[in-house]
LUMLO-615612 format. One record per residue: chain; residue number from 1; x, y, z of N, C-alpha, C in turn. Coordinates in steps of 0.05 Angstrom, whole numbers. Example, Ala and Ser with C-alpha at 12.3 -4.5 7.8 and 13.67 -1.06 7.14 Angstrom:
 c   k   n_c1   n_c2   n_c3  ca_c1  ca_c2  ca_c3   c_c1   c_c2   c_c3
 A   1    264   -114    156    246    -90    156    264    -66    156
 A   2    257    -45    142    273    -21    143    258      1    157
END
This chain:
 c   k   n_c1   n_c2   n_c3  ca_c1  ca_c2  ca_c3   c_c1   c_c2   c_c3
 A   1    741   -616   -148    735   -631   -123    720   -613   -103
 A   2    728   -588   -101    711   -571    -84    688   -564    -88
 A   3    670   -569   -114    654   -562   -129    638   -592   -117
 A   4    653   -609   -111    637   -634   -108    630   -638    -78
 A   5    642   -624    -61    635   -619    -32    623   -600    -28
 A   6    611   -590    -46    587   -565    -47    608   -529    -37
 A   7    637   -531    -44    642   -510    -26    636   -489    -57
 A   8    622   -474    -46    622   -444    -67    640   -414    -53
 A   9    645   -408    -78    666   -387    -68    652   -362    -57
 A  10    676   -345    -52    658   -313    -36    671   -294    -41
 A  11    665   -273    -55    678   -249    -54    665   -236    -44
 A  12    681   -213    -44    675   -188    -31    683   -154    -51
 A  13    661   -141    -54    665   -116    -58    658    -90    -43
 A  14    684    -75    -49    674    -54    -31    692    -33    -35
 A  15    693     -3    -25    698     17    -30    734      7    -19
 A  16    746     30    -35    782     21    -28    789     29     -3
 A  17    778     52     12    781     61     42    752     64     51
 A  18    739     40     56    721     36     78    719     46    110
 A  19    696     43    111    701     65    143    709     40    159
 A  20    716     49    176    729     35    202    707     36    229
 A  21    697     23    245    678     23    262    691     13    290
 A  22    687     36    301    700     27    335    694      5    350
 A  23    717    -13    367    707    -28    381    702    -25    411
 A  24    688    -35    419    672    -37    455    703    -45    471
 A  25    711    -69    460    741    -71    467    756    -95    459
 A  26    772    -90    453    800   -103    430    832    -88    436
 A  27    842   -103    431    876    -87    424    881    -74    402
 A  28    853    -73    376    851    -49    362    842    -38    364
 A  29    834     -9    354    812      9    369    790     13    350
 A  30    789     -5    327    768     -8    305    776    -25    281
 A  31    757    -31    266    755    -52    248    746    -46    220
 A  32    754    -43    207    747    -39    172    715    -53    164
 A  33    691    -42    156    673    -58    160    679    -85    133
 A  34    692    -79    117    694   -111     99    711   -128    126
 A  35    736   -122    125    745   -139    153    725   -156    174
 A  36    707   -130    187    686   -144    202    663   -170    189
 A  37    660   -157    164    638   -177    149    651   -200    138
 A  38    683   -203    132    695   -230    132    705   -250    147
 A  39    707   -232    166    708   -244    195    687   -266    210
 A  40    663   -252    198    637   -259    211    626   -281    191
 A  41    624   -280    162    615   -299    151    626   -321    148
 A  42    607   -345    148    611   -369    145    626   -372    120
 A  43    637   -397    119    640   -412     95    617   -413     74
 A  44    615   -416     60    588   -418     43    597   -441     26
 A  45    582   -468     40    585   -501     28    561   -505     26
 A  46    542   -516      9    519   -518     -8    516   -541     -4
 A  47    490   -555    -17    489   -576    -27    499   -589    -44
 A  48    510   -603    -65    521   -603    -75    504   -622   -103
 A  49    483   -636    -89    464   -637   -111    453   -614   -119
 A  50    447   -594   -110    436   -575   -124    453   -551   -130
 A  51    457   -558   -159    494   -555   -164    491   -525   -185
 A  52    470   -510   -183    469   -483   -200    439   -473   -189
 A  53    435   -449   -194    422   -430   -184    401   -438   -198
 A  54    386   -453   -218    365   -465   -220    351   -473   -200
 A  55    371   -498   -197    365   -522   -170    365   -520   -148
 A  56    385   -492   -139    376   -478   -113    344   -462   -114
 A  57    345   -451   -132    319   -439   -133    298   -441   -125
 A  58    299   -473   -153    272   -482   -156    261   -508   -125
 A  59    288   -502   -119    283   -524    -83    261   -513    -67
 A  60    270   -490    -70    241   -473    -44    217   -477    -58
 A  61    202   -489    -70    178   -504    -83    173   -521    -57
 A  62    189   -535    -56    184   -561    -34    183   -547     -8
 A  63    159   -559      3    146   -542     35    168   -548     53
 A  64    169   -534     70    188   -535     88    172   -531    123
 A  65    174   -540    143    159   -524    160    172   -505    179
 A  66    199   -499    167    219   -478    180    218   -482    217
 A  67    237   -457    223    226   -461    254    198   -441    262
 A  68    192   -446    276    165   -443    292    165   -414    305
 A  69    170   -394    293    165   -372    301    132   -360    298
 A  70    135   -341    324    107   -335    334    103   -313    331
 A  71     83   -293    328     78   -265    317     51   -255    332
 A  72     49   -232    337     24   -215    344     25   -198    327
 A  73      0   -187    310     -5   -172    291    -17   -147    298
 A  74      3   -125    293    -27   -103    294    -15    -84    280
 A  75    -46    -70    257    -53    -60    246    -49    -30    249
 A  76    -40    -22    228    -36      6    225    -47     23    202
 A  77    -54     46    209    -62     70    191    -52     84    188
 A  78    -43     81    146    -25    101    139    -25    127    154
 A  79     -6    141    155     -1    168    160     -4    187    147
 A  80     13    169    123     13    192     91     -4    208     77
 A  81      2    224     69    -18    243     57    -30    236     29
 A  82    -13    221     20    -19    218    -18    -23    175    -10
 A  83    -16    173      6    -11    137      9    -36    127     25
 A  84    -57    134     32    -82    123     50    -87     96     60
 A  85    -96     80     70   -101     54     78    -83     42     97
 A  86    -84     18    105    -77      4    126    -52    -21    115
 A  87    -40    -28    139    -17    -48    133    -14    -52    159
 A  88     -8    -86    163      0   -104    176     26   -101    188
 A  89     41   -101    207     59   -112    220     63   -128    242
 A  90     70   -150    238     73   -173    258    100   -175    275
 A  91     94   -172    301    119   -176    328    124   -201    327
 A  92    143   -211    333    162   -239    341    142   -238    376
 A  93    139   -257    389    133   -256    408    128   -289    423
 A  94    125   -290    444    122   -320    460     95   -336    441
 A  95    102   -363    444     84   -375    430     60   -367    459
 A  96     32   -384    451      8   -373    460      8   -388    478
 A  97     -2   -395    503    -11   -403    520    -34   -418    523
 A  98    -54   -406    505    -85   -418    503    -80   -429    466
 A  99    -82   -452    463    -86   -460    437   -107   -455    430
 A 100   -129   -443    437   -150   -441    419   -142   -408    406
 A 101   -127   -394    420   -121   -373    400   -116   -366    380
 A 102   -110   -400    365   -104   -403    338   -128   -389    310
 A 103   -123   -361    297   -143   -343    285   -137   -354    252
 A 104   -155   -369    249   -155   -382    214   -166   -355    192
 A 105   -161   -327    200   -158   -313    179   -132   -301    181
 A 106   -113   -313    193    -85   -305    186    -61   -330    194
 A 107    -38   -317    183    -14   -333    178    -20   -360    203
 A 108     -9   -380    200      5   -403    224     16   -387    236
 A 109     14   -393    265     22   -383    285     25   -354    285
 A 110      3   -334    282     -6   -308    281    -25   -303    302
 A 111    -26   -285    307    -58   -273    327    -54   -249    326
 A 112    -69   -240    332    -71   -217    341    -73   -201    372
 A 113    -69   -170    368    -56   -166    396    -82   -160    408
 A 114    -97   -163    428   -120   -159    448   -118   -112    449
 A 115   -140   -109    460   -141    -86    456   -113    -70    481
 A 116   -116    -88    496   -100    -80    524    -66    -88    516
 A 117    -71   -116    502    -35   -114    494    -23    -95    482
 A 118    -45    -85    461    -32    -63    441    -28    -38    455
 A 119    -45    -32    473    -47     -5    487    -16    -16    502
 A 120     -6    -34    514     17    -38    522     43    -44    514
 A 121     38    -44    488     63    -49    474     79    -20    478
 A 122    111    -36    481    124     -7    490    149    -19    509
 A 123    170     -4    514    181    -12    540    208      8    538
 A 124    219      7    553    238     23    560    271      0    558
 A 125    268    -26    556    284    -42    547    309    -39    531
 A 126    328    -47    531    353    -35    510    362    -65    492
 A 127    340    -70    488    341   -100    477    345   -100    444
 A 128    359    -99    429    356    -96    398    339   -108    387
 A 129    328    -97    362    302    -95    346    310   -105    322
 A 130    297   -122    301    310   -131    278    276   -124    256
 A 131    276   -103    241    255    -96    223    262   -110    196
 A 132    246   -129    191    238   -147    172    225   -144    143
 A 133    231   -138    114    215   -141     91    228   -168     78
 A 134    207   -175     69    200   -205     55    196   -197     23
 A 135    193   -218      4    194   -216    -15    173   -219    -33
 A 136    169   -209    -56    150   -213    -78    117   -222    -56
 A 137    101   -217    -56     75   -231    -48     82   -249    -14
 A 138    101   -244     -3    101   -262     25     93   -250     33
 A 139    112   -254     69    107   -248     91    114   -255    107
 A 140    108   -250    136    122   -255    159    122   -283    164
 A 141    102   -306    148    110   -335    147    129   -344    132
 A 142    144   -327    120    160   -345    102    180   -353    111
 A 143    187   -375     99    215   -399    118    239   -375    118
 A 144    253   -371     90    267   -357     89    278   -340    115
 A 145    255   -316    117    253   -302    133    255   -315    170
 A 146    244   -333    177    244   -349    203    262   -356    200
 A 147    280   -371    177    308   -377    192    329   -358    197
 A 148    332   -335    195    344   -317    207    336   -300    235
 A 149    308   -299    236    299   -299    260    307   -314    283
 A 150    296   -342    278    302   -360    295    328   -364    303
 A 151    348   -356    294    378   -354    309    381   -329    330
 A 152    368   -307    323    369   -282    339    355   -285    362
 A 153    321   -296    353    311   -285    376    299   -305    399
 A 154    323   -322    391    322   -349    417    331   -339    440
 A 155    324   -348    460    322   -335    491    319   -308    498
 A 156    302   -299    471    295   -265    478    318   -247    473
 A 157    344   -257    464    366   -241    462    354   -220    442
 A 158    342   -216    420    338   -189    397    305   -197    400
 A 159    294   -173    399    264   -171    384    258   -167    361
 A 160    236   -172    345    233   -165    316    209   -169    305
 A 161    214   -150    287    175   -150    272    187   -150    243
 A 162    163   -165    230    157   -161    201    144   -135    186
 A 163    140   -126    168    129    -96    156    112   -125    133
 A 164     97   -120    130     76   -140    107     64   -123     87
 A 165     75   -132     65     69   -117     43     31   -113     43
 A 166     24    -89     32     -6    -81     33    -16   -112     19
 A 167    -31   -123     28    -46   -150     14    -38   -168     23
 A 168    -13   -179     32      7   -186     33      1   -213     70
 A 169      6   -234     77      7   -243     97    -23   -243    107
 A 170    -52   -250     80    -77   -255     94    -71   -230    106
 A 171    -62   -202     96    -74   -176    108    -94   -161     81
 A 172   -105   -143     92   -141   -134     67   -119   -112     63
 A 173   -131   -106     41   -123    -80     14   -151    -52     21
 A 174   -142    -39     33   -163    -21     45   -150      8     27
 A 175   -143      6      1   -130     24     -8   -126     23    -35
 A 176   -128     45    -61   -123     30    -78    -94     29    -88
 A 177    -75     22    -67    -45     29    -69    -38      2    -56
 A 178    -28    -25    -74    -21    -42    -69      5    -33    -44
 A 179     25    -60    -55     66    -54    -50     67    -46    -77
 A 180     97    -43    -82    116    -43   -103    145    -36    -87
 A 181    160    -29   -108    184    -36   -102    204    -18    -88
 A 182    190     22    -89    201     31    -81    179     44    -52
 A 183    159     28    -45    143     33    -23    155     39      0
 A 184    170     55      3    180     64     32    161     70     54
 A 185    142     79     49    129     99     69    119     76     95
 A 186    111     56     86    105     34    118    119     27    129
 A 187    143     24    115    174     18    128    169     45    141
 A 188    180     73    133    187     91    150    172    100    177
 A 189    136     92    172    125     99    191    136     79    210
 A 190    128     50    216    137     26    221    158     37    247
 A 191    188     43    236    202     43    244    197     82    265
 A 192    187    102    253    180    121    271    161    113    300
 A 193    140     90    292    126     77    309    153     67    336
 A 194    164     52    329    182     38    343    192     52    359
 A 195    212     81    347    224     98    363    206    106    380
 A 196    186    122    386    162    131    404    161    101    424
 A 197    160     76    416    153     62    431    175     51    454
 A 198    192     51    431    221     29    444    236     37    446
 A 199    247     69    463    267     94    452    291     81    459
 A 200    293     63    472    321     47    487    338     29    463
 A 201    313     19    447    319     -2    427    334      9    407
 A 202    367    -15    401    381     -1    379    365    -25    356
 A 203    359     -7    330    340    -18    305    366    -26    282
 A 204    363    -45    272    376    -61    245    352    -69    233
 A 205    354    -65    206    336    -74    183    353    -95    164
 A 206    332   -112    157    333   -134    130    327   -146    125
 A 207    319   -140     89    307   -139     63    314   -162     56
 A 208    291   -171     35    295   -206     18    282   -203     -9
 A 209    297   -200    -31    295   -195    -58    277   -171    -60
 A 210    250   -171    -69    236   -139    -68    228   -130    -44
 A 211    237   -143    -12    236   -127     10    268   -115      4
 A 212    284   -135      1    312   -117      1    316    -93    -14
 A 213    301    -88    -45    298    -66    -54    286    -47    -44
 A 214    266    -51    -34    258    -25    -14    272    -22      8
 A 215    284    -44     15    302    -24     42    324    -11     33
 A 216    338    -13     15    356     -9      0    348     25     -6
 A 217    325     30    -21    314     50    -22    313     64      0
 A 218    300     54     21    289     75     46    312     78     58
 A 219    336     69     61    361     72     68    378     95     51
 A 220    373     92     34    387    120     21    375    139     23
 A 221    341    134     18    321    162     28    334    171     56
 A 222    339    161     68    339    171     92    374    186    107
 A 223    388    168     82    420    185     88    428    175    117
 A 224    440    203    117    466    203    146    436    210    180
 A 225    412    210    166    389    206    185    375    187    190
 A 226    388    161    173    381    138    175    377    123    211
 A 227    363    112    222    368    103    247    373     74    261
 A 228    378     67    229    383     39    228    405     37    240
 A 229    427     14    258    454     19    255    465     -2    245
 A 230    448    -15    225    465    -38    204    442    -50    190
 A 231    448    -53    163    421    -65    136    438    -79    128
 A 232    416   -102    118    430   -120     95    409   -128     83
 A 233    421   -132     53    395   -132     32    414   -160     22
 A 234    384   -185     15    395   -207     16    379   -217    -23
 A 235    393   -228    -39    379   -229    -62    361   -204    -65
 A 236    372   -175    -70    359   -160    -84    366   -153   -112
 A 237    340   -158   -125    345   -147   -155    357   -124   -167
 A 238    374   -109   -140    378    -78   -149    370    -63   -174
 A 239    372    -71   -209    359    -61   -227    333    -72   -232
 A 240    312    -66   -233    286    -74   -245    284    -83   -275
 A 241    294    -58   -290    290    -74   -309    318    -89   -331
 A 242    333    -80   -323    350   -109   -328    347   -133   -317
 A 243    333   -130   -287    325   -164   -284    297   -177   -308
 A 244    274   -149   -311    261   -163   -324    263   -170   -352
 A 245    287   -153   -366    298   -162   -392    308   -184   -391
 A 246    325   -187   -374    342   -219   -367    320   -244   -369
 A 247    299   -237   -358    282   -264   -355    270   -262   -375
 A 248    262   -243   -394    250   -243   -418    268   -262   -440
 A 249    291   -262   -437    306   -274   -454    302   -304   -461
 A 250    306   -311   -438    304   -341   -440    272   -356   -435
 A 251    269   -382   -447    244   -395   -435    236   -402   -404
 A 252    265   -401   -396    254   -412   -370    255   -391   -355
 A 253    270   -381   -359    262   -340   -346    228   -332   -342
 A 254    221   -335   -372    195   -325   -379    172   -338   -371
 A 255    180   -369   -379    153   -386   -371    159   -399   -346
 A 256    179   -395   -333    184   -411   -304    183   -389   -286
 A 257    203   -369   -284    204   -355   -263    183   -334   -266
 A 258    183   -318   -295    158   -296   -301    135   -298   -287
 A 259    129   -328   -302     94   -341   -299     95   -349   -265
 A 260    116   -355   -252    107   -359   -223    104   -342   -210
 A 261    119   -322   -217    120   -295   -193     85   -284   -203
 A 262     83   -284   -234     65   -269   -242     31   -288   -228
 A 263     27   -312   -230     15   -330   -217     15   -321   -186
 A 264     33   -315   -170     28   -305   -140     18   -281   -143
 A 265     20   -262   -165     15   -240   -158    -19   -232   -163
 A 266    -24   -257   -183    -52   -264   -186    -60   -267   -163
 A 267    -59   -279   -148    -72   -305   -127    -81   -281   -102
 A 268    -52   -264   -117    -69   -239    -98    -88   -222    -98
 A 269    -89   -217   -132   -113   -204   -143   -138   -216   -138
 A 270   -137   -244   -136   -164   -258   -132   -172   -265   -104
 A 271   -152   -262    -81   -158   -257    -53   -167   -234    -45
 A 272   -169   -208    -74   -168   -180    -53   -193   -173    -83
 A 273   -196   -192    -96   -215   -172   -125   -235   -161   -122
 A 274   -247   -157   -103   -269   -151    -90   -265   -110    -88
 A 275   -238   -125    -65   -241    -86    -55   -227    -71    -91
 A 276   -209    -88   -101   -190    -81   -126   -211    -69   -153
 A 277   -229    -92   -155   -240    -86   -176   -271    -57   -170
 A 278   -264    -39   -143   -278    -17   -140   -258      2   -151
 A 279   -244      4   -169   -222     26   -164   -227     24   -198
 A 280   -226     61   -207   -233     60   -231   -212     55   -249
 A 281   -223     43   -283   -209     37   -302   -201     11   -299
 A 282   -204     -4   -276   -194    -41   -271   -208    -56   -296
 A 283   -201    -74   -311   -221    -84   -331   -214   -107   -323
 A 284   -231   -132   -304   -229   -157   -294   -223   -173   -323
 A 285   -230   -163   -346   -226   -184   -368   -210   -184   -378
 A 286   -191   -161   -376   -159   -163   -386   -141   -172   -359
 A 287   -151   -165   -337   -131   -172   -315   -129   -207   -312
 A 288   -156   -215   -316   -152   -252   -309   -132   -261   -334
 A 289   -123   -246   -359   -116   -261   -382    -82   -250   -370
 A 290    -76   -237   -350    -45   -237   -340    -40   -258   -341
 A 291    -13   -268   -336      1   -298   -338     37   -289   -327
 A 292     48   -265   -335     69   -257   -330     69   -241   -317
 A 293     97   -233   -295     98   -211   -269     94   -188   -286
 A 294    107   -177   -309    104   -151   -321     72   -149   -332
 A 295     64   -170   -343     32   -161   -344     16   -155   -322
 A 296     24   -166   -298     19   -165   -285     14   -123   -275
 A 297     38   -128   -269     48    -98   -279     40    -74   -285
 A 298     29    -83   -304     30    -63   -329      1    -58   -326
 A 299    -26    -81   -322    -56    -85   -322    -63    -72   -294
 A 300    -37    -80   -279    -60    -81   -244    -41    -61   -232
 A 301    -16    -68   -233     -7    -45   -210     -4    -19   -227
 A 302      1    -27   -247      8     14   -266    -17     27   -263
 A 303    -41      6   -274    -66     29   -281    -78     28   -256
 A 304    -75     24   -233   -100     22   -211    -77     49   -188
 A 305    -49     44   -200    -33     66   -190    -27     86   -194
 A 306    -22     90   -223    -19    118   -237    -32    140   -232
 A 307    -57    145   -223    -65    161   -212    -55    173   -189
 A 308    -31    162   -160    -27    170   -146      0    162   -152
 A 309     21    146   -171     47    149   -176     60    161   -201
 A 310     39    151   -220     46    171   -240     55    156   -259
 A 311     65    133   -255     80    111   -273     67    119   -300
 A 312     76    116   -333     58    115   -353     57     90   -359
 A 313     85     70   -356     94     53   -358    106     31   -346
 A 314    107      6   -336    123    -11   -330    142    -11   -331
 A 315    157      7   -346    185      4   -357    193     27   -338
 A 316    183     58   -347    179     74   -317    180     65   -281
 A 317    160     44   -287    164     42   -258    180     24   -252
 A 318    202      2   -265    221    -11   -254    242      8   -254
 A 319    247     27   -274    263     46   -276    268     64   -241
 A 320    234     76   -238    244     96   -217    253     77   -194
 A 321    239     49   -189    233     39   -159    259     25   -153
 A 322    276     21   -180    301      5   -173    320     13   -160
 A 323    340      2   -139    355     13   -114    384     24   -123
 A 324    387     10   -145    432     16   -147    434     40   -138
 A 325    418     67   -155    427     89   -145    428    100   -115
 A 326    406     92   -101    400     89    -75    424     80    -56
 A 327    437     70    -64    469     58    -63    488     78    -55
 A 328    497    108    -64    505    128    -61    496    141    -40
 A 329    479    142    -35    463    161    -13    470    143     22
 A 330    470    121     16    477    106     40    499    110     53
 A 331    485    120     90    509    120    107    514    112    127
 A 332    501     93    130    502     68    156    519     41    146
 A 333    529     19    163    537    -11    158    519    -14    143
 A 334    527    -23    113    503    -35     96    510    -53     85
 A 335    500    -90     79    517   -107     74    494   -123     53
 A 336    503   -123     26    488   -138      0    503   -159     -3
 A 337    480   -188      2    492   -215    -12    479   -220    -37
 A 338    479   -227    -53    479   -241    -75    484   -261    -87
 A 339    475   -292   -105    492   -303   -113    492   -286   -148
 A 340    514   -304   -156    518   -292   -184    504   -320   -201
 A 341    493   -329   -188    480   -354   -209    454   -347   -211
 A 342    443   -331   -190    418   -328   -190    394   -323   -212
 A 343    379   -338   -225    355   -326   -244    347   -307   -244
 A 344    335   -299   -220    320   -277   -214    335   -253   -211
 A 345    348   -246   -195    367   -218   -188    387   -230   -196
 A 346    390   -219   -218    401   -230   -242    437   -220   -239
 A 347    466   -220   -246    479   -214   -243    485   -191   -259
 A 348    476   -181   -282    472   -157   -297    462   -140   -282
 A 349    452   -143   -259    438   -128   -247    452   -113   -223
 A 350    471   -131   -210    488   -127   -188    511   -106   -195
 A 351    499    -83   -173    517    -55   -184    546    -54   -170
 A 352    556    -68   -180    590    -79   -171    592    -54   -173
 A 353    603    -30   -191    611     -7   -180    601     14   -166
 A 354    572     13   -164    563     27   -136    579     25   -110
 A 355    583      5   -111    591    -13    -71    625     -6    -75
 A 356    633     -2    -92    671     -2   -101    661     32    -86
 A 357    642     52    -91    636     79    -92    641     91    -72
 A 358    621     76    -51    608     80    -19    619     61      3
 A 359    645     80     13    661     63     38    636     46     53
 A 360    605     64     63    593     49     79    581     20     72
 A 361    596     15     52    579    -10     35    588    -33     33
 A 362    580    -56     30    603    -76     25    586   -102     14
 A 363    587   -106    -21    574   -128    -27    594   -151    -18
 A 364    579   -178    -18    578   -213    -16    569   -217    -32
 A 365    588   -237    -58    575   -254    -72    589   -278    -71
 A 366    567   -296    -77    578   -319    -82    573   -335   -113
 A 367    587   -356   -125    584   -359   -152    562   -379   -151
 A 368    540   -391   -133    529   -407   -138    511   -400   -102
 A 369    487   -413   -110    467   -399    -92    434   -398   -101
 A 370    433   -392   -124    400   -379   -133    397   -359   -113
 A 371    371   -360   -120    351   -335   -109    345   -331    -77
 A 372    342   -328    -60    341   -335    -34    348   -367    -24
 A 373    356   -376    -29    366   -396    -32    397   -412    -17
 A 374    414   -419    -21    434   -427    -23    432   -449      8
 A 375    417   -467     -3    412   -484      9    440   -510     18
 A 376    442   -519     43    460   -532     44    453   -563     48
 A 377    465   -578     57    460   -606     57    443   -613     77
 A 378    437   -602     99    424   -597    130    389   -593    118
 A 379    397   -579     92    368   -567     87    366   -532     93
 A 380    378   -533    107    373   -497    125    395   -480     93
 A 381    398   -458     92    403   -443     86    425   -426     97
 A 382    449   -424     77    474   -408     85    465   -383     93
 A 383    453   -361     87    455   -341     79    432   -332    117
 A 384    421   -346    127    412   -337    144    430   -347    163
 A 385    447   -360    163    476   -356    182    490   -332    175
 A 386    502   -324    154    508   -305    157    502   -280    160
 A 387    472   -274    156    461   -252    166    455   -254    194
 A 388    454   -269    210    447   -265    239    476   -266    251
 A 389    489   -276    249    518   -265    252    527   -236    245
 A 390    523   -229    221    528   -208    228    518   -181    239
 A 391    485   -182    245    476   -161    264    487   -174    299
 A 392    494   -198    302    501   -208    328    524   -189    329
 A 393    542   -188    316    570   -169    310    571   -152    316
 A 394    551   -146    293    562   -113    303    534   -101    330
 A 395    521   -115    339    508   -105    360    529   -113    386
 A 396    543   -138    389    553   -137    409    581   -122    413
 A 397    605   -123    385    628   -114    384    626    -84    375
 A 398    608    -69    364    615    -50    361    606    -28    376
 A 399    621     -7    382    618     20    396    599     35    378
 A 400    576     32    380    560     56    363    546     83    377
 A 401    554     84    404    564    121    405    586    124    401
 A 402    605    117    404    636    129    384    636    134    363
 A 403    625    118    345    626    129    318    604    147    311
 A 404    579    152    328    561    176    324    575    192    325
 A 405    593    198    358    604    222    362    633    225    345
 A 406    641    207    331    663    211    315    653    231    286
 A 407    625    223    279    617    224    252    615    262    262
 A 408    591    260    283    586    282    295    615    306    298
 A 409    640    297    307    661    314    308    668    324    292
 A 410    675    303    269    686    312    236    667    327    219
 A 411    639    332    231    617    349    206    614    315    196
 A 412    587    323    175    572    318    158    596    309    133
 A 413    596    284    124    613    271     99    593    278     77
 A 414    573    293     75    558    298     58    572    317     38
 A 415    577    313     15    584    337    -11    568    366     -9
 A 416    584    385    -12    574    410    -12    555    406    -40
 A 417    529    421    -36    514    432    -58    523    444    -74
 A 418    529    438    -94    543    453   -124    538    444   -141
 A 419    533    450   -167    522    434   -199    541    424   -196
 A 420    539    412   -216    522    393   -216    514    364   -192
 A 421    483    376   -186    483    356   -160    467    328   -169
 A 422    477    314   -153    471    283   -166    449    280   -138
 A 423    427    269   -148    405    266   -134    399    233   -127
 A 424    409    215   -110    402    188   -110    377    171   -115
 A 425    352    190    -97    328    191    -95    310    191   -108
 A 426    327    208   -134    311    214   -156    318    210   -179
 A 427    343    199   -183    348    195   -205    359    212   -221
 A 428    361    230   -219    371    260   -232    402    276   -228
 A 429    407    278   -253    434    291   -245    429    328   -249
 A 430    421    339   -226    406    373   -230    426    387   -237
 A 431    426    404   -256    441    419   -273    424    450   -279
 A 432    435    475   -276    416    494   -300    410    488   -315
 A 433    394    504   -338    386    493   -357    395    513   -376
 A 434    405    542   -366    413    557   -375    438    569   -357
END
């Protein structure tokens, strides 16, 4: 009967003594962060026609025109030394004033910032910041993504920008270094940008299937220096290639989900083949005969990358770019939903004992959902209620100089250096060799 009122269930995993996070004020003096994150999430009641992670899935096909969020775009130049070219990031900001500002070489409701806005962006404000990755080939248009926005940053309460994958959001490929999956470096500049700009602003990040994998990543890169003070990674594939074995398996894995992702990732090749096909070893006549995300893969992103990542293989690069281990290294509020029905981020994939590992961690699953998805009867989507709830949370209830200066009192929870050292980052368990 519950199954027929769309209610799907929810667990929760997480380390056995989780940290505890101070409150601003309560009759306790802190809160267990699973406690906080059950507290805060919704019920999770579905549709009930779309009664398995197929049918959630395959729903986001059908256009939606989400809510009406507004963006100013401006353009940045890598920093990096080995990573060269440019990437997009788009601000949340007031719709326009002059409708003719409407610019038909980028997203609905995009523009760009005038030379004088950008020279002004900045403020001394103590307003919270919400840093945005999107999934597979989006962008800062995607519904997904705006319906979690649109709860935050109604009446100006939180600010927020998107990070747009290189190509990504009608932005140019000025580089021969697409995205992928462990692309940290625009995230990290991104957010160093921010601090310089907005030193008042407390920053939360969150990721949506291969944005969530990279934040997932750049969150462990970054440890107990992380400056996030809360992530959540929403439908991430955490293993690479157990998700892409999973979809290899079946027909509709291969020729439904494979061939679509692999089809967007075309659409990108043929929006950008121009600057792509200058970059040596590209052979346009094997790349148009792609059809699947791993050919995809394997033709365009391995060989046009390998030169500056090194990949030999596909199999290599789902290997290094995938997050579970990344998992360990994390030491901020970090909160993974998932459904377990999902096609895509597949449940083979979901590193249930990572998150049992790392008190700062705490997965959400639910048994039914799909892929970004978990659409309810309204149309809107569970899962961006409960992510805006819970950065509302813990930005308004929690003490986050207490627990700096708590972390700060007790030393560094970091493990002393001794063999054998386990490396998150890298994958490596470092040992002598003699």
């Amino acid at each position: 009967m519950s199954f027929l009122l769309g209610h799907a269930s929810t667990s929760y995993t997480h380390h056995p003594s989780p940290i505890s996070l101070p409150l601003k004020s309560s009759p306790s003096p802190s809160l267990p962060l699973p406690t906080l994150i059950q507290q805060t999430t919704p019920p999770c009641r579905l549709n009930p026609l779309l009664f398995n992670g197929h049918l959630q899935t395959m729903y986001t096909a059908l256009k939606s025109p989400g809510p009406p969020i507004h963006y100013k775009r401006k353009l940045f130049s890598s920093t990096h030394p080995i990573y060269p070219g440019t990437f997009a990031v788009d601000f949340v900001t007031l719709p326009p004033s002059n409708p003719e500002e409407i610019d038909a070489t980028l997203p609905e409701r995009t523009t760009r910032f005038s030379a004088d806005e950008e020279a002004e962006l900045g403020g001394e404000d103590e307003k919270p910041m919400l840093v945005c990755l999107h999934g597979l080939t989006g962008g800062s248009h995607e519904v997904y993504l705006r319906e979690v926005l649109a709860q935050l940053v109604e009446d100006g309460a939180w600010a927020a920008c998107v990070v747009n994958g290189r190509g990504c959001a009608m932005s140019e490929i000025t580089s021969p270094q697409l995205f992928n999956a462990r692309a940290t470096w625009d995230v990290r500049q991104t957010v160093q940008f921010l601090l310089q700009k907005f030193p008042n602003r407390a920053l939360y990040g969150v990721g949506y299937s291969l944005g969530a994998n990279i934040l997932t990543n750049y969150v462990g890169e970054e440890g107990s220096g992380c400056v996030f003070r809360a992530a959540v990674a929403c439908s991430n594939p955490w293993n690479l290639e157990v998700c892409h074995h999973a979809l290899m398996r079946s027909w509709v894995g291969r020729e439904v989900y494979s061939k679509t992702m692999g089809g967007n990732m075309m659409g990108l090749f043929a929006r950008h083949k121009e600057q792509i096909l200058r970059i040596e070893g590209i052979d346009e006549e094997v790349v148009i005969t792609c059809k699947h995300l791993y050919e995809f893969d394997r033709w365009v992103r391995w060989v046009i990358q390998a030169p500056t990542w090194g990949y030999p293989t596909e199999g290599a690069y789902y290997r290094d770019a995938q997050s579970v281990d990344a998992i360990s290294a994390i030491r901020i509020p970090f909160l993974g939903i998932n459904a377990e029905d999902d096609p895509i981020s597949h449940i083979e994939a979901i590193p249930f004992e990572e998150f049992k590992r790392n008190p700062y961690t705490v997965l959400c699953t639910t048994n039914w959902g799909g892929h970004l998805s978990w659409f309810q009867t309204d149309g809107k989507r569970w899962f961006a209620t409960a992510i805006a709830a819970f950065f509302a949370r813990m930005h308004q209830d929690i003490d986050h100089d207490a627990a700096k200066e708590h972390v700060e009192a007790n030393g560094s929870v970091e493990p002393s250096k001794k063999y054998p050292i386990w490396d998150p980052s890298h994958r490596r368990l470092t040992v002598p060799l003699s």
